[in-house]
C-alpha distance (Angstrom), angle and dihedral (degrees) to the residues before:
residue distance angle dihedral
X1 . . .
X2 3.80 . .
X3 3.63 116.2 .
X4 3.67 94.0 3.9
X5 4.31 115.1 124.6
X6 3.95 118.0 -109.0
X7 3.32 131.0 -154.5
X8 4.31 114.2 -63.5
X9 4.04 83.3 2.2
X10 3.55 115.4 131.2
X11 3.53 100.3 -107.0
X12 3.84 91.3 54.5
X13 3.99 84.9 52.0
X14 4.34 88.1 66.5
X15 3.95 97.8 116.8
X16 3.39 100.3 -128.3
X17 4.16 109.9 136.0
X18 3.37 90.7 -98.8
X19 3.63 112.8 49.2
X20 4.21 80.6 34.8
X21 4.21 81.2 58.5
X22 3.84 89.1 44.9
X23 3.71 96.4 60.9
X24 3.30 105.8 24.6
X25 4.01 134.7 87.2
X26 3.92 97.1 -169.8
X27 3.29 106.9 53.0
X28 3.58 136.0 112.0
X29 3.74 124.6 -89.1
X30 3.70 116.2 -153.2
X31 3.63 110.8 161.9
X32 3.64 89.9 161.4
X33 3.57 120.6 81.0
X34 4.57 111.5 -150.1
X35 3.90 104.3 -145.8
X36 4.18 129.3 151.5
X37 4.09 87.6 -116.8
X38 3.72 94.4 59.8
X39 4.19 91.2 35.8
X40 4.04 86.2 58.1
X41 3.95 92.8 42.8
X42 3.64 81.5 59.3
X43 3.58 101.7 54.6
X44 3.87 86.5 48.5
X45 4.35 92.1 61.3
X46 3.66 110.1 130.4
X47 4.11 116.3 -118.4
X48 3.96 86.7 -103.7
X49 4.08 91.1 54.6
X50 3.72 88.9 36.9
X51 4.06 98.7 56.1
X52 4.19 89.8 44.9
X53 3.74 81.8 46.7
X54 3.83 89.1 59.4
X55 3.59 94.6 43.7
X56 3.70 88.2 74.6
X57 3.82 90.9 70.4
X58 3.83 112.1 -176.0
X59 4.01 87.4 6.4
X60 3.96 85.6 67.4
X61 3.91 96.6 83.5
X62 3.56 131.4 172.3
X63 3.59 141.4 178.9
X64 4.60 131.3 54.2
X65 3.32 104.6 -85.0
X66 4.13 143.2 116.4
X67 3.56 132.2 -124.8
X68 3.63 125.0 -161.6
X69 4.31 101.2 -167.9
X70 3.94 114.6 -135.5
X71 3.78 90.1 -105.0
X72 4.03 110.4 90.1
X73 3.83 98.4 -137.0
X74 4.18 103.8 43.8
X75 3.85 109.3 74.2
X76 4.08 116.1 -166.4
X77 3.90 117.4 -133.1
X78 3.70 123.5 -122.1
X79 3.84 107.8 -82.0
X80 4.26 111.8 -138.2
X81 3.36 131.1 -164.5
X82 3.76 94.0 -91.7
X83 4.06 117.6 90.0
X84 3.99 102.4 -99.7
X85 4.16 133.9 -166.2
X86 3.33 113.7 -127.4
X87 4.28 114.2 -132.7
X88 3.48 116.5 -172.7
X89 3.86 110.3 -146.3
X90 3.77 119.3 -161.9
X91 3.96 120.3 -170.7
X92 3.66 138.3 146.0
X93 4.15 104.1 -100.8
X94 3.49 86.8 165.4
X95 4.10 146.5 42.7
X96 4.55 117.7 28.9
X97 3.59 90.5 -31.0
X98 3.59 108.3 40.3
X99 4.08 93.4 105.7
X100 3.88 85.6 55.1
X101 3.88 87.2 51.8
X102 3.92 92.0 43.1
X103 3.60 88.3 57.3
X104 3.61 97.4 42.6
X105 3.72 94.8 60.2
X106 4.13 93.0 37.0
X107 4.24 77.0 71.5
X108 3.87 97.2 44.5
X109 4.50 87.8 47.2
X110 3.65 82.6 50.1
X111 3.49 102.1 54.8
X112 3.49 93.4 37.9
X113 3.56 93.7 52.8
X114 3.92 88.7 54.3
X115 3.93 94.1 44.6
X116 3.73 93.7 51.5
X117 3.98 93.9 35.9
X118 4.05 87.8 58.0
X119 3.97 92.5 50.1
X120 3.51 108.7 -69.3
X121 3.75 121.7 -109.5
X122 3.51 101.6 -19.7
X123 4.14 101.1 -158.1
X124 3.73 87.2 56.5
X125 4.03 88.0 53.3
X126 3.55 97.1 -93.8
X127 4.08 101.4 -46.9
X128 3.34 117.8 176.9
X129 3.83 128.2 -131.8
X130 3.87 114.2 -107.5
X131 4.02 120.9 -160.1
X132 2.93 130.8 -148.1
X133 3.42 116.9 -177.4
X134 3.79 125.9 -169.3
X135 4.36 130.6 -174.0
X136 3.67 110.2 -114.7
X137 3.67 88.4 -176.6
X138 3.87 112.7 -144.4
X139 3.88 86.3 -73.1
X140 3.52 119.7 101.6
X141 3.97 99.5 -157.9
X142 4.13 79.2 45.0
X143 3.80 81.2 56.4
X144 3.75 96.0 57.8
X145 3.75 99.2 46.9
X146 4.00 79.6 54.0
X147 3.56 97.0 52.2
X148 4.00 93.6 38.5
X149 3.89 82.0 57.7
X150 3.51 100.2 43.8
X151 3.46 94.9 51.4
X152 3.67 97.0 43.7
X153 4.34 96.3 52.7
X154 3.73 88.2 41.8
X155 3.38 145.1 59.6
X156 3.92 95.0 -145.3
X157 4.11 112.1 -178.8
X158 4.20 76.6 -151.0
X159 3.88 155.2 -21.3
X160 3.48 128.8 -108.7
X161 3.72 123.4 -160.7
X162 2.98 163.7 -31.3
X163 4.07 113.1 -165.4
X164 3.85 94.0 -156.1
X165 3.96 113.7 71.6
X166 3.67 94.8 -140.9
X167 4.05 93.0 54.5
X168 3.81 81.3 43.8
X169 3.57 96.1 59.4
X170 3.90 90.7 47.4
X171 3.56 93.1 50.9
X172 4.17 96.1 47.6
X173 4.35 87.2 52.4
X174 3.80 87.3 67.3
X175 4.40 96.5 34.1
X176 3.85 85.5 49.1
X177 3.97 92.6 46.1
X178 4.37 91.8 44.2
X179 3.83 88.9 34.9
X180 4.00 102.2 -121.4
X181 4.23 123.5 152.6
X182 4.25 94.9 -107.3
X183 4.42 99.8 -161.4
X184 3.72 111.0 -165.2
X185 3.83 144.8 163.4
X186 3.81 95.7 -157.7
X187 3.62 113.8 126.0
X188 4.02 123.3 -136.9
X189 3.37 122.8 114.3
X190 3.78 98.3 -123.7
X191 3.54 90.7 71.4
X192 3.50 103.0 84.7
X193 4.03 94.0 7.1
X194 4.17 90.9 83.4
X195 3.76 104.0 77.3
X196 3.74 96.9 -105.2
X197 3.74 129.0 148.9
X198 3.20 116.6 -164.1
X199 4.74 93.6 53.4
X200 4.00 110.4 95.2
X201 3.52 113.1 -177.4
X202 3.96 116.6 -167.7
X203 3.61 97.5 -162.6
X204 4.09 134.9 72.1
X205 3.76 106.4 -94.3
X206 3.58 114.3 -108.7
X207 3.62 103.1 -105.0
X208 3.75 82.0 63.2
X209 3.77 96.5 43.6
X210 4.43 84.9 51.5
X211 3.34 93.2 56.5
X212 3.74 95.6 43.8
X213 3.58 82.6 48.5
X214 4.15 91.7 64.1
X215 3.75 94.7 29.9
X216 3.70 95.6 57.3
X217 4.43 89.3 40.5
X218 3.74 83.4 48.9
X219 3.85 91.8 51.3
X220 4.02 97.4 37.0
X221 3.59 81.1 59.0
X222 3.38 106.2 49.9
X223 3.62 89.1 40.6
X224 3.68 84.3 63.3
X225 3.62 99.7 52.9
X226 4.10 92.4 -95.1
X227 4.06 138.8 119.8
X228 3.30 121.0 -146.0
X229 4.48 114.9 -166.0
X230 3.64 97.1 153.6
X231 4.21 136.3 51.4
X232 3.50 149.1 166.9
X233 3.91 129.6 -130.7
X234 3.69 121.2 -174.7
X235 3.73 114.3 171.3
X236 3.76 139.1 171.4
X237 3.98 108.7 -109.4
X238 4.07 100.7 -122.3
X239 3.76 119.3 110.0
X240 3.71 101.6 -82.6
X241 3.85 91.1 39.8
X242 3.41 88.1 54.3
X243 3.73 103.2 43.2
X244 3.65 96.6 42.3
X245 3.91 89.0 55.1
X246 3.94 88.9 65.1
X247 3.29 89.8 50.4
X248 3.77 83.6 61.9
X249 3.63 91.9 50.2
X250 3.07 97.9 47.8
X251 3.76 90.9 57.7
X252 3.80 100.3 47.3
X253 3.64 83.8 45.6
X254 4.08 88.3 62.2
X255 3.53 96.5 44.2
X256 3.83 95.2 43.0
X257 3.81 96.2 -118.6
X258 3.90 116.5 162.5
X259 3.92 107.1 -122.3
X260 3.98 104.3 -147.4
X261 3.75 98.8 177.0
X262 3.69 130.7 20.8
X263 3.50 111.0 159.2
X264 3.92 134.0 166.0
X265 4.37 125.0 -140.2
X266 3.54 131.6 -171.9
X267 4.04 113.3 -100.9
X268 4.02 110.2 -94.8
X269 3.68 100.2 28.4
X270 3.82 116.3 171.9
X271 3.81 109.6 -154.5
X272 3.73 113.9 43.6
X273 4.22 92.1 -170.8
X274 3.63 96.7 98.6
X275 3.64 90.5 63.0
X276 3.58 99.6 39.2
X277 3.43 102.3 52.2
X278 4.08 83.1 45.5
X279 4.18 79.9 58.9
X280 3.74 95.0 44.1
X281 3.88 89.0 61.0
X282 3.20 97.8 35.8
X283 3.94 106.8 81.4
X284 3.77 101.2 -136.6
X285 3.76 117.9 147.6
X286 3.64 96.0 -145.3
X287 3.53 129.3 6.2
X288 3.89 131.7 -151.6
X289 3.69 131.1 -149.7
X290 3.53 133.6 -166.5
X291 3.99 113.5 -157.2
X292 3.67 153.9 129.0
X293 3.72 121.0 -106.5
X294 3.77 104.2 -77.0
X295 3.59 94.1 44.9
X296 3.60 89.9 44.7
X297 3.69 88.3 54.8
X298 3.99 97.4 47.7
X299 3.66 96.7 47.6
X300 3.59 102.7 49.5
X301 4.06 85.4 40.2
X302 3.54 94.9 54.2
X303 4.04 94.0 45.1
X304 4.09 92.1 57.5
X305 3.76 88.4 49.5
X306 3.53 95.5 56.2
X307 3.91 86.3 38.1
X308 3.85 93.0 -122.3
X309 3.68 96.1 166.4
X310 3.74 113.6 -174.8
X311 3.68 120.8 109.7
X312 3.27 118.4 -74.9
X313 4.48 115.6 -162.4
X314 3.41 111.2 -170.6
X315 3.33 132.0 -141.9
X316 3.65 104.7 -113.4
X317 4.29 112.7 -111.9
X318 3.54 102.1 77.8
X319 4.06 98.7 13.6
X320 3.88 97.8 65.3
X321 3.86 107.7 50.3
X322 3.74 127.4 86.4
X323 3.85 94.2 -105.7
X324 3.66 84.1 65.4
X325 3.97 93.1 66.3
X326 4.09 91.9 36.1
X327 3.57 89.5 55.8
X328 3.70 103.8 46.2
X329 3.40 103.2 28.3
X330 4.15 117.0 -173.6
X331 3.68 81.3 2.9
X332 3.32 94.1 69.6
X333 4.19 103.6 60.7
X334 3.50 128.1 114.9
X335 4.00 85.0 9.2
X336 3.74 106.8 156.9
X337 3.49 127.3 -141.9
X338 3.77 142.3 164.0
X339 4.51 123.5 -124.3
X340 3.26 134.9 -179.4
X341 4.31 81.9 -123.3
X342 3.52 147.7 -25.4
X343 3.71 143.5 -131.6
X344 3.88 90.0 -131.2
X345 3.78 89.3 74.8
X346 3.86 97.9 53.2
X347 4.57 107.3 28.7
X348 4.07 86.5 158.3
X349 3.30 90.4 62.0
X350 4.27 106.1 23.0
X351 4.24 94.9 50.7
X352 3.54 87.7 71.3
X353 3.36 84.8 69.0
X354 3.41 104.1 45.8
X355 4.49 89.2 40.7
X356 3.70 87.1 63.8
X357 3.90 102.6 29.8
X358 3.59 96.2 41.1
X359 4.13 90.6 -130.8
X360 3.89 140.0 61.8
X361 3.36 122.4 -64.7
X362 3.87 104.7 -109.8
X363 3.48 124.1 -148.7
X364 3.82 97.9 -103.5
X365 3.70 94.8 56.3
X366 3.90 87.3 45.2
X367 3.51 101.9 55.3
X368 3.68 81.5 47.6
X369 3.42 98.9 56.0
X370 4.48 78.5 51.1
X371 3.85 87.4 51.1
X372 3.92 90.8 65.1
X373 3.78 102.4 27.7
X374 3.97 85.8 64.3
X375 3.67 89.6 36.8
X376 4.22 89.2 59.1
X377 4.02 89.7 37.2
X378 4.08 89.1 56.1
X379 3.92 87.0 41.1
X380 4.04 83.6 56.7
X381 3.55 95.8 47.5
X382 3.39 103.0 50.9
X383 3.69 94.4 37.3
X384 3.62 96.1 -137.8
X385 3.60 141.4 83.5
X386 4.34 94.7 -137.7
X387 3.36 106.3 127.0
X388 3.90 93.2 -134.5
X389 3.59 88.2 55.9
X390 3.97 92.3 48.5
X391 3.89 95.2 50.6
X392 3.83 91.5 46.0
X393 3.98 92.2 51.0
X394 3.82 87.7 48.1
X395 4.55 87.8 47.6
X396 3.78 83.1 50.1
X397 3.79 119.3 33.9
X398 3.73 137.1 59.9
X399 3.80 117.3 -135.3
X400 3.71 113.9 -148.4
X401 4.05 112.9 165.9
X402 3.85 134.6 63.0
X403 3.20 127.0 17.5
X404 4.17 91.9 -5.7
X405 4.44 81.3 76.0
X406 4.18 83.5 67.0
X407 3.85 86.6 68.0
X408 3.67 122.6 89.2
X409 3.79 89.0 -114.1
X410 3.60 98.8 47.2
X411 4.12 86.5 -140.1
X412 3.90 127.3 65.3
X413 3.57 115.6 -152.4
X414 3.75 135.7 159.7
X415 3.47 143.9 -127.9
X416 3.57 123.1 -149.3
X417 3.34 88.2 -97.6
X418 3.89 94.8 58.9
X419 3.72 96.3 -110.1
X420 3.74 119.9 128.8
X421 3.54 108.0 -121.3
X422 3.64 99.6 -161.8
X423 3.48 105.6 54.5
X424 3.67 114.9 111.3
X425 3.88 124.7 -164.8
X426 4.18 118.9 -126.6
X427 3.62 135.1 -168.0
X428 4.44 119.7 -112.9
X429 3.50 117.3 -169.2
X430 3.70 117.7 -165.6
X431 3.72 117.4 -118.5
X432 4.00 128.2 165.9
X433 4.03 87.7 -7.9
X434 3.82 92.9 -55.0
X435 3.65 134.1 98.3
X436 3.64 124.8 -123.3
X437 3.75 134.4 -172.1
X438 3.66 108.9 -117.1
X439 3.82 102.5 168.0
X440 3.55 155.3 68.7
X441 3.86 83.4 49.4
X442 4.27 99.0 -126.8
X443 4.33 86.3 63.8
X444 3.47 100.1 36.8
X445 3.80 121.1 126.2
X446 3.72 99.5 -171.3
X447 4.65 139.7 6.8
X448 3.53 107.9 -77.9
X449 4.11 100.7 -121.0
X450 3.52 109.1 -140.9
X451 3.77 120.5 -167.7
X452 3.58 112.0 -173.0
């Protein structure tokens, strides 16, 4: 990736509309482009395309012009002349998880972007996908006013969002209550464990991804000649902290593994010592935390410096973006971690991503890009933009081309719950400032090293 701009790097700063779109929350999103050509396509719709068209109500738009909404943080695109579908994209742009919320919707513009650029959605006579994307902050009773908003001052066909599980679950209390399709890639188990119809979550829950995340360690190891009987788990105490440490449990539990530390910390700590000198004591062979970026960052830190050696597997979030290697340097090789995916497995799709963002396509914005390709492909097959229709074509339907062949499973289809039951978690491990998959063994790209 030599040469090529990162995120808050100076050459992602130029201010061309792009890299402006890349870092910025308040900006404009036009993902439709208002020319003559398309204006006279229009006029030439047959009376089928014409009465889905005007289904779409206030989502059929028409006319160049920009509207900035009442609320500060939720900017409307551009309209055109062409009829568009209105998304509504929620992330956190700002606060300890706005890079994880920058990235998410750099997937979701580029999708977009190829969806409309190829003629739109074609069962609604070529419509083109509208975003609107709005700041949940890193706050989830922030991200309810924001979705409350959203959903009020537009008629969105659907939500995307909202990286963290806790903003998630915020978010899907007011979709659930107003009846909109919420997409996400967040974690916790609560998500789709409530009952609620109208959540879709295209990822494992986390409680599966935990216990991936030992039973893969447990296999690496053993692959490698090594027994592990005792761990450590260290986890930040939010909802997919908390639910993908019992997934952890739950593993060591199966393969009779002693745990000798499992503690909890608040999210954002500053001094990761307490903990680590907890681990240094403790006698675990390998020890596995579950954290955000700048915990990520100070635990693994302050583990090198004391030269506490064992393995330590993270637990995705803050272990598998590029930040992770910046920050940590040297420290940071042949750190394991577990993801829902990774861009290793699908490069025809995932270097578009890193051609127009100038880095790889983490698994957030991925899974994003996912959300909204199965969001568009549910839009085709029911041939209308309703939301009841939408959220009983993605109950019913499996969705098995685009940007659905970037996840592990190659398929996405849901339960009535909303989960994806084909997703299946895998294990990166960072080497020369890239991630690699290094386990289950039939999608690996490299040998798992394993240094106990």
């Amino acid at each position: 990736m030599a040469g090529a701009a990162t995120p808050g790097s100076a050459a992602s700063q130029q201010k061309t509309p792009a890299k402006c779109r890349a870092r910025c929350g308040t900006h404009s999103h036009n993902r439709v482009r208002n020319t003559e050509g398309r204006r006279k396509r229009e006029g030439g719709m047959s009376k089928n395309v014409q009465s889905q068209v005007k289904g779409l109500n206030r989502r059929t738009l028409f006319a160049g012009t920009v509207s900035l909404l009442a609320m500060p943080s939720v900017l409307h695109s551009a309209h055109a002349a062409t009829p568009v579908i209105n998304v509504g994209v929620i992330m956190p742009l700002s606060g300890a998880n706005a890079q994880f919320g920058i990235n998410s919707r750099n997937g979701i513009e580029l999708v977009a972007d190829e969806i409309n650029a190829a003629g739109g959605i074609k069962e609604l006579g070529g419509a083109k996908i509208n975003l609107i994307v709005a700041d949940s902050t890193s706050t989830p009773t922030t991200a309810g006013t924001v979705a409350q908003r959203l959903i009020t001052q537009n008629d969105v066909v659907a939500i995307l969002g909202a990286f963290a599980s806790s903003l998630t679950i915020a978010i899907s209390e007011v979709t659930e209550r107003q009846d909109v399709p919420l997409l996400t890639m967040s974690f916790a188990d609560q998500i789709t464990g409530r009952g609620y119809k109208n959540i879709f979550q295209v990822v494992a829950k986390a409680s599966v991804i935990g216990k991936a995340q030992l039973d893969y360690t447990a296999a690496i190891a053993q692959a490698a000649g090594a027994k592990i009987d005792k761990i450590a788990i260290m986890y930040e105490d939010t909802a997919y902290g908390t639910a993908q440490a019992g997934g952890l449990r739950a593993g060591a539990k199966a393969a009779n593994i002693e745990i000798v530390m499992d503690d909890a910390y608040p999210l954002g700590i500053t001094d990761a010592t307490p903990l680590i000198n907890k681990l240094r004591t403790s006698g675990a062979q390998a020890v596995f935390p579950v954290s955000y970026l700048n915990d990520s960052l100070l635990i693994i830190r302050t583990m090198r410096q004391q030269r506490i050696t064992i393995p330590a597997v993270g637990g995705a979030a803050g272990y598998v973006i590029p930040d992770f290697e910046k920050g940590l340097g040297e420290f940071a090789e042949n750190v394991l971690s577990i993801a829902p995916a990774n861009y290793d497995l699908a490069p025809g799709l995932t270097e578009r991503f890193r051609k127009r963002f100038g880095y790889f396509m983490v698994h957030e914005a991925l899974e994003h890009a996912v959300c909204l390709e199965v969001l568009v492909q549910a839009i085709e097959k029911a041939k209308s933009a309703k939301a009841q229709d939408v959220v009983a074509t993605l109950h019913g339907a499996k969705f098995t081309h685009g940007w659905t062949r970037a996840m592990p499973g190659g398929t996405v289809e849901f339960d009535q719950t909303g989960l994806n039951t084909l997703s299946v978690p895998l294990m990166v491990q960072w080497r020369n400032k890239e991630l690699v998959t290094v386990w289950p063994k039939d999608i690996a790209k490299s040998e798992a090293k394993w240094q106990s």
